[in-house]
C-alpha positions, 0 to 999 in steps of 0.5 A: 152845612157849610156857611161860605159854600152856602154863601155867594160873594159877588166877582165884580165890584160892589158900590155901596151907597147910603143918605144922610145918616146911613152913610155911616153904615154904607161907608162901614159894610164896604170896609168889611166886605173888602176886608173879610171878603177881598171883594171890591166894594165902595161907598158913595153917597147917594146924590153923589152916585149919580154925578160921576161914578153912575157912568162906570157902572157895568151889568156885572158889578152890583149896587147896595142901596141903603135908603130911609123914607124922608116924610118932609 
């Protein structure tokens, strides 16, 4: 079986975000998808998303959340 026909990149962009301490791991998986992949993929921050870049989102690009639950 071959992985990568297996495999389904997505065409459009990809926004990445993550809080607090999965930021890190956010801002990281955006680097290798676009190096091993060539796909575009950014990293935001989670609260920072929903200022500016929310409103460039279109139907096709796809949204990676990497989220914890915060007992405070």
């Amino acid at each position: 079986m071959n992985l990568l026909k297996t495999f389904v990149l997505p065409e459009e962009g990809i926004y990445i975000l993550g809080n607090n301490i999965l930021y890190a791991p956010a801002l990281y998986s955006s680097l290798q998808m676009s190096e091993f992949f060539g796909s575009t993929a950014v990293a935001h921050k989670l609260e920072e998303f929903y200022h500016s870049p929310i409103f460039g989102f279109k139907k096709t690009h796809n949204l990676w959340i990497f989220d914890q639950n915060e007992d405070k």
